[in-house]
C-alpha positions as CSV (number, residue, x, y, z in Angstrom):
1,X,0.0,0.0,0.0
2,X,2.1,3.0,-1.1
3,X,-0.3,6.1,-0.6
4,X,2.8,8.4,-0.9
5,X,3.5,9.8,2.0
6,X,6.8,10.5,3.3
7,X,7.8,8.5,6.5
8,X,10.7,7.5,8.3
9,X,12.5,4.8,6.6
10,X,12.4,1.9,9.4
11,X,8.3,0.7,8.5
12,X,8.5,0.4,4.8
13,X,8.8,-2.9,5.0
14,X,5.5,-4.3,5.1
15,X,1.9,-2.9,5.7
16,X,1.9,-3.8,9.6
17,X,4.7,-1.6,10.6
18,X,3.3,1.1,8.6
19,X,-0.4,0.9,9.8
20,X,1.7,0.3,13.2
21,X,4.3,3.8,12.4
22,X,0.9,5.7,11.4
23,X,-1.2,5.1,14.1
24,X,0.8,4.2,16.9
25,X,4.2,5.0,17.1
26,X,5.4,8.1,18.7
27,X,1.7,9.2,19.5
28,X,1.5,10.8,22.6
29,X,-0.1,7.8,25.0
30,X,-2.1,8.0,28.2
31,X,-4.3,4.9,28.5
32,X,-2.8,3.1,31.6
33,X,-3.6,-0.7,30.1
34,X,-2.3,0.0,27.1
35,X,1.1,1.9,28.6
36,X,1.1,-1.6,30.7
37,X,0.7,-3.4,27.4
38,X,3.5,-1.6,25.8
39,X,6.1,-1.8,28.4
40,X,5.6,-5.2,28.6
41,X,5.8,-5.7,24.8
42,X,8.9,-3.8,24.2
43,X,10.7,-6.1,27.1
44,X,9.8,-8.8,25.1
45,X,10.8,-7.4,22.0
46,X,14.5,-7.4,23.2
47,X,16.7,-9.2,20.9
48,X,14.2,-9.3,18.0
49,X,12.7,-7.7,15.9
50,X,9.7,-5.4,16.6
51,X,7.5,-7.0,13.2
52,X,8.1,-10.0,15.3
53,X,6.3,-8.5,18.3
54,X,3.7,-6.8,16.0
55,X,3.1,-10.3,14.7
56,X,2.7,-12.0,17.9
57,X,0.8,-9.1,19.1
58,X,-3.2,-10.6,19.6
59,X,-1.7,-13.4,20.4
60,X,-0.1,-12.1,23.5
61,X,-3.2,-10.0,24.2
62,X,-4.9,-13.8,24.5
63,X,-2.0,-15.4,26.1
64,X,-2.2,-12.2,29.3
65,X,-5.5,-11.9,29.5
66,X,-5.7,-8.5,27.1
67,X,-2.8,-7.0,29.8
68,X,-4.6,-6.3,32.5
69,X,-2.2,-6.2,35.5
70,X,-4.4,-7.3,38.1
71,X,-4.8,-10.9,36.7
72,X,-1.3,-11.1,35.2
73,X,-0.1,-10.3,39.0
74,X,-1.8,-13.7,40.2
75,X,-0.3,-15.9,37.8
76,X,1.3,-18.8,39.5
77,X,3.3,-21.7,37.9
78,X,0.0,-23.2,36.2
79,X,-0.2,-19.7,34.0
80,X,4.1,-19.7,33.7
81,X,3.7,-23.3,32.3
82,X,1.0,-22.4,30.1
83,X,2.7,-19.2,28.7
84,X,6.0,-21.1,28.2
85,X,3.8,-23.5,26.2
86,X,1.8,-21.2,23.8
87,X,3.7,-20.7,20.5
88,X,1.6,-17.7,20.1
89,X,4.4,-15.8,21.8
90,X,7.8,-15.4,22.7
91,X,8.9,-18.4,24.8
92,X,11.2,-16.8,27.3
93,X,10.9,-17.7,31.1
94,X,12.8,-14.8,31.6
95,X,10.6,-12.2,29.8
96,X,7.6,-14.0,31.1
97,X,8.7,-13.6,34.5
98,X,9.3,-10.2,33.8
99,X,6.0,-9.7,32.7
100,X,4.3,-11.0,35.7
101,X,7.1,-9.2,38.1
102,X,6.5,-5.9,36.0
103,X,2.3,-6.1,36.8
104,X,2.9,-6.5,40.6
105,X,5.2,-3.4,40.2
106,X,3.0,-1.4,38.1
107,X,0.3,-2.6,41.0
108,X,2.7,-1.2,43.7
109,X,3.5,2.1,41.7
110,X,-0.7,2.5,41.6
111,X,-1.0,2.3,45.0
112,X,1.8,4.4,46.1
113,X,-0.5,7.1,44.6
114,X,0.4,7.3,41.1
115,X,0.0,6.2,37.8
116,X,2.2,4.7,35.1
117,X,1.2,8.0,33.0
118,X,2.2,10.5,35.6
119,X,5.1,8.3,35.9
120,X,6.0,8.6,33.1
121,X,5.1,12.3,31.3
122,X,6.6,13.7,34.7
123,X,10.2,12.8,33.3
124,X,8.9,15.3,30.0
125,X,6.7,17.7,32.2
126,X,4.3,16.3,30.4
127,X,5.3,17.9,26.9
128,X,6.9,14.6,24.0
129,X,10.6,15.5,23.0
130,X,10.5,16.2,19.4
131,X,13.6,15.0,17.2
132,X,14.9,18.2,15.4
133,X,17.7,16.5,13.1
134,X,17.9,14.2,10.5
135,X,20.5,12.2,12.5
136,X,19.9,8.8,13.1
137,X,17.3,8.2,16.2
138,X,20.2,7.1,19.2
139,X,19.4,3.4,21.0
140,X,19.5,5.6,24.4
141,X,19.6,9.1,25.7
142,X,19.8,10.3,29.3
143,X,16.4,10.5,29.5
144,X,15.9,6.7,28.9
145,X,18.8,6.0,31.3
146,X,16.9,7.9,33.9
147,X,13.6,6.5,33.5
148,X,15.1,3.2,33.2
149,X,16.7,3.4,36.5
150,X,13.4,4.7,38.3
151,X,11.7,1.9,36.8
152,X,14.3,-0.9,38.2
153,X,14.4,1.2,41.6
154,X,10.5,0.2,41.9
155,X,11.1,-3.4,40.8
156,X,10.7,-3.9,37.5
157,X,12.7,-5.3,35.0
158,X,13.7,-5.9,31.4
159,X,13.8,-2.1,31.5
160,X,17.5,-1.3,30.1
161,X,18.0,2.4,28.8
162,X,18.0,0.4,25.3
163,X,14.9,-1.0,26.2
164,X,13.0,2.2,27.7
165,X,14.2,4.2,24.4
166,X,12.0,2.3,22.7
167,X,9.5,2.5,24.9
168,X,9.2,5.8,25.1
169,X,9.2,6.6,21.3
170,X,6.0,3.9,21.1
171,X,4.1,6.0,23.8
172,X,4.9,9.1,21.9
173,X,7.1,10.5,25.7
174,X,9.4,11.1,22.6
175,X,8.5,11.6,19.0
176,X,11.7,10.2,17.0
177,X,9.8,10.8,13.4
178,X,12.2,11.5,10.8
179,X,11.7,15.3,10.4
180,X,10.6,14.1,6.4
181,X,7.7,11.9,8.0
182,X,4.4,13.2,7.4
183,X,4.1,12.0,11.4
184,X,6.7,14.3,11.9
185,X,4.8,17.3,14.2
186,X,6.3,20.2,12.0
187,X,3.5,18.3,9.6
188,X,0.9,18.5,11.7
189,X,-2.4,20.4,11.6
């Protein structure tokens, strides 16, 4: 589907990434299940490729009961053995764990008396970071080393810098459009 628009470089390569770049990516993000759903996807995502993730997607949306924290907190070794067995997703013990590790935190973050939103826009006062250049978008920036280290401080994991980059480019905290991309904000209405 070429409709001619200009965008950054990376989702040309098939109509999932760009459906994913022109909807999704770098939009700012506020919607605490799907901010859940995110952080959890991009841990998983580490060491692939994100069109694997996009893939795999609804099947993981199945496979932890559509990312709602709450229930993926309870899971016990019935729900680790199941997970470990669906081919739907990726079949890592360790990012599994992490998924279930990162609900109880984002739990315990809730009800400390914020939320994973405030959380997170607080790093940004609540503004996205705009790339400016045509340089190449860096794997992390201070920002992402910071966040990443407040995240670990309240327990949860698979959240390297590298990791939280990404992150925060899918839920828009920064907008790394290529300053060409029609997502670009200078192209904005």
């Amino acid at each position: 589907m070429d409709d001619g628009k200009p965008r950054c470089s990376w989702c040309e390569a098939s109509d999932l990434y760009r459906q994913y770049h022109d909807q999704e990516w770098g939009r700012p993000l506020h919607d605490e299940r799907r901010l859940f759903e995110m952080l959890v996807l991009e841990g998983a995502q580490a060491g692939l490729s994100w069109i694997t993730i996009l893939n795999k997607r609804e099947n993981y949306r199945r496979a932890f009961h559509r990312f709602d924290p709450g229930k993926i907190a309870r899971y016990g070794e019935r729900d680790r053995a199941r997970l470990l067995a669906d081919a739907g997703i990726v079949r890592n013990r360790l990012k599994i764990e992490a998924a279930i590790v990162n609900a109880r935190s984002y739990l315990a973050l809730c009800e400390s008396g914020t939320t994973l939103d405030a959380f997170l826009w607080d790093f940004v006062d609540g503004r996205p970071i705009v790339r400016r250049s045509r340089a190449k978008a860096p794997a992390r920036t201070q920002l992402s080393d910071a966040v990443s280290k407040a995240l670990s401080a309240r327990g949860f994991k698979f959240v390297g810098s590298t990791i939280v980059y990404a992150y925060l480019q899918a839920v828009g905290v920064v907008n790394d459009h290529a300053p060409g991309c029609w997502c670009h904000p200078r192209h904005q209405g």
